[in-house]
C-alpha positions as CSV (number, residue, x, y, z in Angstrom):
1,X,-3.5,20.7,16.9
2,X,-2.3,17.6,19.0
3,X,-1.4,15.3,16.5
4,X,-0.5,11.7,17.6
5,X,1.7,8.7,16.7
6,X,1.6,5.1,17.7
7,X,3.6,2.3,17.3
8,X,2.5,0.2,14.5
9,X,1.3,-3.3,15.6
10,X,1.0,-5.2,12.4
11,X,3.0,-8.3,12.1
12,X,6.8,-7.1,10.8
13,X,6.0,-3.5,10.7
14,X,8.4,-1.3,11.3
15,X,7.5,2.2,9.8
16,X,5.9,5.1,11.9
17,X,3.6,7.7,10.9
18,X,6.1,10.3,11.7
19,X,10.4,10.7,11.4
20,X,11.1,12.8,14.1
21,X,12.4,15.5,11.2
22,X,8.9,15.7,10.5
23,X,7.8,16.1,14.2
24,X,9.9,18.6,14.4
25,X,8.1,20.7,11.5
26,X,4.6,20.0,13.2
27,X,6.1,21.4,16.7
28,X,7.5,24.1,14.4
29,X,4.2,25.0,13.1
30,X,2.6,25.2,16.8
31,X,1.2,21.7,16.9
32,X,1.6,19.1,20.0
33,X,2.7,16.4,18.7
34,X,3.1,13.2,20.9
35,X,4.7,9.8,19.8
36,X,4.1,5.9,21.6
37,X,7.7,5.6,23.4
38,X,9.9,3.4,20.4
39,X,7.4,3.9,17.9
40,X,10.3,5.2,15.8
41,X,13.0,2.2,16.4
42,X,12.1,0.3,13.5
43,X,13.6,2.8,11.6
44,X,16.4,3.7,13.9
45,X,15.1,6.7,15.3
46,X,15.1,7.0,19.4
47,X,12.6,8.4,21.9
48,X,16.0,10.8,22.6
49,X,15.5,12.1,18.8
50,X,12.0,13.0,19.0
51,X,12.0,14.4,22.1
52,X,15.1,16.9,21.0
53,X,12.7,17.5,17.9
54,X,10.1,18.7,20.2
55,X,7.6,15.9,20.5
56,X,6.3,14.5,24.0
57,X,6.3,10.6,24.7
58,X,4.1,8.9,25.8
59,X,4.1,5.5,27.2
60,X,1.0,3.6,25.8
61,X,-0.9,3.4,22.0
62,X,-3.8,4.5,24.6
63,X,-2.7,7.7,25.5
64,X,-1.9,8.7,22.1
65,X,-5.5,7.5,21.0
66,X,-7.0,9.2,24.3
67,X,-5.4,12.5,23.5
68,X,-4.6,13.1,20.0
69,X,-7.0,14.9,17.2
70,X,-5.1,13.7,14.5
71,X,-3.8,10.0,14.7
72,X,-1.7,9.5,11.9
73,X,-0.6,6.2,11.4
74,X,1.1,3.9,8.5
75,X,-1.3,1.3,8.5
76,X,-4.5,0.8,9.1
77,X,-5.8,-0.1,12.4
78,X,-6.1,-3.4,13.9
79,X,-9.3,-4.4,15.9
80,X,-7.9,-3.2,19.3
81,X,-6.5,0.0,17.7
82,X,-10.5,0.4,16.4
83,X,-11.4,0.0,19.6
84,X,-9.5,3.1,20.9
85,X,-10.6,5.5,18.2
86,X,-13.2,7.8,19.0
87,X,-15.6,10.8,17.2
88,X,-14.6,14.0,16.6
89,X,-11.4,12.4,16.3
90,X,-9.4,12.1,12.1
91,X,-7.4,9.3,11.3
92,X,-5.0,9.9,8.4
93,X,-3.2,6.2,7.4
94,X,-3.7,3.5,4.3
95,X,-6.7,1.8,5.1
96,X,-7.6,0.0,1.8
97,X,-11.2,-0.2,2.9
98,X,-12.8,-2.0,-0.3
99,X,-12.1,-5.5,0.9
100,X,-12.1,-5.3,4.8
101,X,-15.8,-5.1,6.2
102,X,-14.7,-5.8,9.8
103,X,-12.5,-2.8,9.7
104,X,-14.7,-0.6,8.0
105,X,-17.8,-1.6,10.6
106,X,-15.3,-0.4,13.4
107,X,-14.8,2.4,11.9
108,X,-18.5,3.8,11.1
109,X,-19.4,2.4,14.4
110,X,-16.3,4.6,16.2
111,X,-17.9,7.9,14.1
112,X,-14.3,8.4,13.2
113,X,-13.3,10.9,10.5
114,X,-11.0,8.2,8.5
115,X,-8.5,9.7,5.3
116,X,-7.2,7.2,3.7
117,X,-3.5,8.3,2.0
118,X,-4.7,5.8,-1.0
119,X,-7.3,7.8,-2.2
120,X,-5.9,11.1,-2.2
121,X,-5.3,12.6,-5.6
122,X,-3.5,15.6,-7.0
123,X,-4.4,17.5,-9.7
124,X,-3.4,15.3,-12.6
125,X,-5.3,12.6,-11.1
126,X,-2.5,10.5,-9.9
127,X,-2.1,9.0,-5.9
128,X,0.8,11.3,-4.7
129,X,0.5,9.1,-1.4
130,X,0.2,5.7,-2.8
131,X,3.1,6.5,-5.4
132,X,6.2,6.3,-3.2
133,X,4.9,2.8,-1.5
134,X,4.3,1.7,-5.2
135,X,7.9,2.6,-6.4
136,X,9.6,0.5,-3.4
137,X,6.6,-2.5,-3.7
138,X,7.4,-2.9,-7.3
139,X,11.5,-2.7,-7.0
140,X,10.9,-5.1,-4.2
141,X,8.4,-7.5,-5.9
142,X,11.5,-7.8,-8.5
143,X,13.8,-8.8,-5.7
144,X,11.3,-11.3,-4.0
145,X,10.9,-12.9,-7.1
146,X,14.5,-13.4,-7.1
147,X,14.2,-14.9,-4.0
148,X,11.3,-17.1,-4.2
149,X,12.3,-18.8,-7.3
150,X,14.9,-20.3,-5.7
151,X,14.6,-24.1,-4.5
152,X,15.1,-23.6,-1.0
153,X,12.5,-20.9,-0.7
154,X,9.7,-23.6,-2.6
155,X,10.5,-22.3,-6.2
156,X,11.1,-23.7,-9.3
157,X,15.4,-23.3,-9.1
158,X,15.8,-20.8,-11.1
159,X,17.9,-17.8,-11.2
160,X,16.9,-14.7,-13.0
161,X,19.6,-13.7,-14.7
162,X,20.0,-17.3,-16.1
163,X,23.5,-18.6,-16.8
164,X,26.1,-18.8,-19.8
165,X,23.9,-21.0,-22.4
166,X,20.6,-21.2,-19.5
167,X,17.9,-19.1,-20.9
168,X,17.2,-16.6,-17.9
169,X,13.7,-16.3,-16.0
170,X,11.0,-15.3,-17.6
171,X,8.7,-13.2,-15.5
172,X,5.0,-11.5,-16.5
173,X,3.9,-8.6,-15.1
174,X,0.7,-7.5,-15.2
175,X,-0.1,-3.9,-14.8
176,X,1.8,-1.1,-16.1
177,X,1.3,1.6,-13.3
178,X,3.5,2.8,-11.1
179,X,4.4,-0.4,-9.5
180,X,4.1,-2.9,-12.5
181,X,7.0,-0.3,-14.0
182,X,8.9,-0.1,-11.2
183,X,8.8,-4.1,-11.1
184,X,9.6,-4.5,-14.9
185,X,12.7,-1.8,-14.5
186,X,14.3,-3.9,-11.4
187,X,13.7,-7.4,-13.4
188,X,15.1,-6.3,-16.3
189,X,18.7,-5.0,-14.2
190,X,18.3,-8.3,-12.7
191,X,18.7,-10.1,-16.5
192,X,15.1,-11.0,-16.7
193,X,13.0,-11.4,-19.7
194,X,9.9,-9.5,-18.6
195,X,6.6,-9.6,-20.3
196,X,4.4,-6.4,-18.9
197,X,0.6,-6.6,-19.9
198,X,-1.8,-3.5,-19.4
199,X,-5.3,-2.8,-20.0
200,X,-4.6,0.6,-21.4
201,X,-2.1,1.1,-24.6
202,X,-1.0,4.3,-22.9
203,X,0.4,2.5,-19.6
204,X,2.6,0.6,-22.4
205,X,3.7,2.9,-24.6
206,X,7.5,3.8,-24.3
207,X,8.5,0.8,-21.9
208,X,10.0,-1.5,-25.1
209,X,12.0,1.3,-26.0
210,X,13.0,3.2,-22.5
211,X,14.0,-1.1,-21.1
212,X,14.9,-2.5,-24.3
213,X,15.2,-6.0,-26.0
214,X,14.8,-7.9,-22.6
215,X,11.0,-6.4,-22.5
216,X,8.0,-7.6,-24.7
217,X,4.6,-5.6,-23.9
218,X,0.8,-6.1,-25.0
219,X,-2.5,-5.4,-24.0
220,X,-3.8,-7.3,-21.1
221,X,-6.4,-9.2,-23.1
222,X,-7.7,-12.7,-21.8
223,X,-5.9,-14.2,-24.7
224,X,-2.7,-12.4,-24.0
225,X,-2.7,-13.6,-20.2
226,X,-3.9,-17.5,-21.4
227,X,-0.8,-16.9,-23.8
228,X,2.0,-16.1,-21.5
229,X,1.1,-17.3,-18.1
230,X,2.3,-21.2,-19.7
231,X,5.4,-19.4,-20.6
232,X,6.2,-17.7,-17.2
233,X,8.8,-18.7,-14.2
234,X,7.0,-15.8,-12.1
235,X,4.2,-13.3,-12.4
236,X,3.8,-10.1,-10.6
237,X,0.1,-9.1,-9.4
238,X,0.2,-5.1,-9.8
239,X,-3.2,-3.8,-10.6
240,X,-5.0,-1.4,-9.5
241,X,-8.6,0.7,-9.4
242,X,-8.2,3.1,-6.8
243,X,-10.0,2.7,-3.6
244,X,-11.5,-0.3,-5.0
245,X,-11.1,-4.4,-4.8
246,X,-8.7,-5.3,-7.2
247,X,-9.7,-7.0,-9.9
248,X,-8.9,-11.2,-10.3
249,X,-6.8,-11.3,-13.4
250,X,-5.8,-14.8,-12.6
251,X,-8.5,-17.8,-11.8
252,X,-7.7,-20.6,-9.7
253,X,-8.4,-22.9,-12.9
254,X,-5.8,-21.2,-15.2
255,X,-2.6,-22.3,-12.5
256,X,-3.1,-25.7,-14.2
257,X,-1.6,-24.0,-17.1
258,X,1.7,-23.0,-15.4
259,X,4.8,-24.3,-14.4
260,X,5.0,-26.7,-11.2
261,X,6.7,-24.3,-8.6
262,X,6.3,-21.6,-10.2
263,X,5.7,-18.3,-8.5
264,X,2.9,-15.6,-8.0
265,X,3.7,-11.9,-6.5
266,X,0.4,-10.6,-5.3
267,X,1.3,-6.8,-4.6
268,X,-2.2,-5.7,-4.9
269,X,-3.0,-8.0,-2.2
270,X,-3.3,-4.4,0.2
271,X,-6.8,-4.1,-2.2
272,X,-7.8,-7.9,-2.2
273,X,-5.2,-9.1,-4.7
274,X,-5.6,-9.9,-8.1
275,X,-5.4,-13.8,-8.1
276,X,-8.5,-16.0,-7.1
277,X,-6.0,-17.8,-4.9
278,X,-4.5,-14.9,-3.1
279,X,-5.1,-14.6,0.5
280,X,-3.1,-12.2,2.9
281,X,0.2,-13.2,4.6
282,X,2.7,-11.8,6.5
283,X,7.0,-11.5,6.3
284,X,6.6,-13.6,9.2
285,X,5.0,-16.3,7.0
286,X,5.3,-15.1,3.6
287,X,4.2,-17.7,1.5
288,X,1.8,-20.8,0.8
289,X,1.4,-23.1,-2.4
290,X,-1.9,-23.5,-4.2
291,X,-2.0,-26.6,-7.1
292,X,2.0,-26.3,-7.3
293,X,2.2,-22.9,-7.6
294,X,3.6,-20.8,-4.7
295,X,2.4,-17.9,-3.8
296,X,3.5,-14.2,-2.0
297,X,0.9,-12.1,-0.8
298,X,2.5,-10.0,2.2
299,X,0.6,-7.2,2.8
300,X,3.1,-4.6,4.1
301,X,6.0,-5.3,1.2
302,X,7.7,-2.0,2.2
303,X,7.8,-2.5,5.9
304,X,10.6,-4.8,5.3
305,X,12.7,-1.5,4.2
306,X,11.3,0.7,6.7
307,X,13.7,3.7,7.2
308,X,13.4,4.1,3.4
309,X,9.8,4.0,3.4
310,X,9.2,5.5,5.9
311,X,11.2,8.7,4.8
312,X,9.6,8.3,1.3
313,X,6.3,8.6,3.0
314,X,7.0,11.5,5.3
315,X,8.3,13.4,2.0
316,X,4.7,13.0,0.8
317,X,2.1,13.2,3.6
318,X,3.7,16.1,5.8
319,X,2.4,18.5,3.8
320,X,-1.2,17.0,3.4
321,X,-0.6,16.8,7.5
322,X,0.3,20.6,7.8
323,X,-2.7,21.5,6.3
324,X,-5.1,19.3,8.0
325,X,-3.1,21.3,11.4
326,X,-2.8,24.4,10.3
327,X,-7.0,24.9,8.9
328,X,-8.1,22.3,10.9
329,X,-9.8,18.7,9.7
330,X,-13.2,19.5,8.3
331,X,-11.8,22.9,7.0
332,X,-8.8,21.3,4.9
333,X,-11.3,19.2,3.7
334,X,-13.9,21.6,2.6
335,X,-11.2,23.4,1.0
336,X,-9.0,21.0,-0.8
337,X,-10.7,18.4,-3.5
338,X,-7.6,16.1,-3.8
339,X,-7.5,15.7,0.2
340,X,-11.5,15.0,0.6
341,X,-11.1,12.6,-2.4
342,X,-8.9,10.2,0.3
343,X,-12.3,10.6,3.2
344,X,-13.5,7.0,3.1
345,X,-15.5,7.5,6.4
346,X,-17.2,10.3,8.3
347,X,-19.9,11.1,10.5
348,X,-20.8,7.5,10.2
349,X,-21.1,7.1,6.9
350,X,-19.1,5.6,3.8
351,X,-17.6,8.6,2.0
352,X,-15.8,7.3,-1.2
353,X,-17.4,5.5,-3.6
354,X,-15.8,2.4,-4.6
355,X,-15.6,1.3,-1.0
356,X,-19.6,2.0,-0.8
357,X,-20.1,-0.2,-4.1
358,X,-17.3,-2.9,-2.7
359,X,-19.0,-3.2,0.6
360,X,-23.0,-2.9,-0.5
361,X,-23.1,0.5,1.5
362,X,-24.7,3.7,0.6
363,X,-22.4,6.8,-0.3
364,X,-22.7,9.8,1.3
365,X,-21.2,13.2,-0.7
366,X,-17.9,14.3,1.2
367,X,-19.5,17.7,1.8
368,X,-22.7,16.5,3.2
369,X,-21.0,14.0,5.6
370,X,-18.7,16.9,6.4
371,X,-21.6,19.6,7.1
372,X,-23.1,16.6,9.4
373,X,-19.4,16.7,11.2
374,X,-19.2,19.8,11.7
């Protein structure tokens, strides 16, 4: 199979679909794979590596999305991206479809076959694909709140760790997946107190006792949220329904509640975020202040550490990509549940649910939209 990489265009990011270690399995396998010349630099890896690894280079994103079978990407597309993809052509990348109409019109319209690495489960139900960009997203969203609480980045002026007889910060998180754990974990090393709130009792249980005194934990009630959020110097957005808008935990009325300056960490913003008040930005421009409360909503937390995300990606996808090369696209798919459960989009249609509900579109069965492929 011809499997292709292009540079990623989105504002500040500098991960690529491929490490040239992981090129060099594909080329090992039999596959062609070719890369957009410096699509790799943003995690220090040269056209020179790739090319000893076995891949081709190419010069433009429009020969990779002119040749390739497979584009496999980090992010999702952009509108001139869209513009290059093509039928009987699969994209593999997070495309967080639920609460981006313009992207998901391009791609119906394009007749693209569209896996999205969010939506893909394994066998106990989990995202294997989404988990390593949750684990850095959360241990990041603990160092940004750091960072944003201070008084020359528009916060409050306070430090998280506090100081001899200075109560330290006191930050709510709310979700207790894999990124609201990952959050809580990096907080509390940090000298935080952390509150963590979850819908479920199971996402809580054993997070007092494994992170000790520093960590209080309830169920994510209205009452519980009205309750801390006067009490908090920061809170971190981290919920989640897969494949679906995320739901608004926060209103726009209850900031009134919290302290002037302080801050919001929107990590599901990728999925629409879960404040009223969110709205996408970039590590270009990272934040914005609504009713005295600042807000971070970048969309791409882990480009910012992109030769360690990158890497954590590769470690999960390239074997969900060896399949899709070795059996070929609608084969792989037919075969393997957990890989058709991340097809969003195929043969024109809207092929996961909770993007079909988000969006007001029908949903077509995986299978069917696959026999139509075929």
């Amino acid at each position: 199979m011809r499997i292709g990489v292009p540079r990623e265009i989105k504002v500040h990011e500098y991960r690529v679909g491929l490490t040239p270690e992981s090129a060099r399995a594909l080329v090992a396998d039999g596959n062609e794979v070719l890369v957009e010349s410096c699509a790799g630099s943003g995690i220090g890896a040269s056209d020179v590596e790739y090319r000893a690894a076995g891949a081709t280079i190419v010069a433009t994103a429009a020969e990779v999305f002119d040749q390739a079978q497979l584009v496999v990407k980090v992010k999702e597309p952009l509108a001139n991206e869209r513009a290059m993809l093509r039928r009987e052509q699969a994209l593999f990348a997070y495309l967080h479809l639920a609460p981006d109409p313009y992207q998901t019109h391009d791609l119906l319209a394009a007749g693209v076959l569209a896996i999205a690495y969010e939506t893909v489960t394994a066998p106990d139900g989990s995202l294997p694909l989404l988990v390593p960009m949750s684990v850095i997203a959360g241990r990041m969203a603990a160092q940004v709140t750091a960072r944003f609480l201070e008084r020359p980045q528009g916060g409050r002026g306070v430090l998280l760790a506090g100081a001899p007889g200075v109560s330290p910060a006191r930050v709510l998180v709310l979700g207790a997946g894999t990124v609201g754990r990952s959050a809580a974990r990096i907080a509390i090393g940090m000298g935080a107190e952390v509150v963590v709130l979850d819908r479920w009792q199971q996402g809580i249980d054993g997070l007092e006792s494994e992170l000790g005194p520093r960590l209080q934990t309830a169920l994510a009630t209205p009452e519980q949220i009205a309750l801390k959020l006067p009490q908090a110097d920061a809170v971190i957005g981290a919920a989640l329904v897969a494949g679906a808008a995320a739901p608004k935990l926060l209103t726009r009325a209850m900031l009134k509640t919290m302290k002037t300056g302080a801050l919001l960490v929107d990590v599901s913003i990728d999925q629409g975020g879960c404040f009223e008040t969110s709205r996408p930005t970039t590590h270009a421009d990272p934040v914005f202040t609504v009713d005295g409360i600042l807000h971070y909503c970048v969309a791409n937390m882990p480009g910012a550490v992109p030769r360690t995300s990158a890497y954590a990606l590769n470690q999960a996808t390239l074997p969900f990509i060896r399949k899709l090369a070795s059996l070929g696209i609608v084969k792989a798919l037919r075969e393997d549940a957990h890989l058709r459960n991340g097809l969003n989009v195929c043969a024109g249609s809207v092929t996961q649910a909770q993007v079909a509900a988000a969006l007001g579109y029908s949903w077509l069965d995986p299978l069917k939209a696959l026999d139509k492929s075929a």
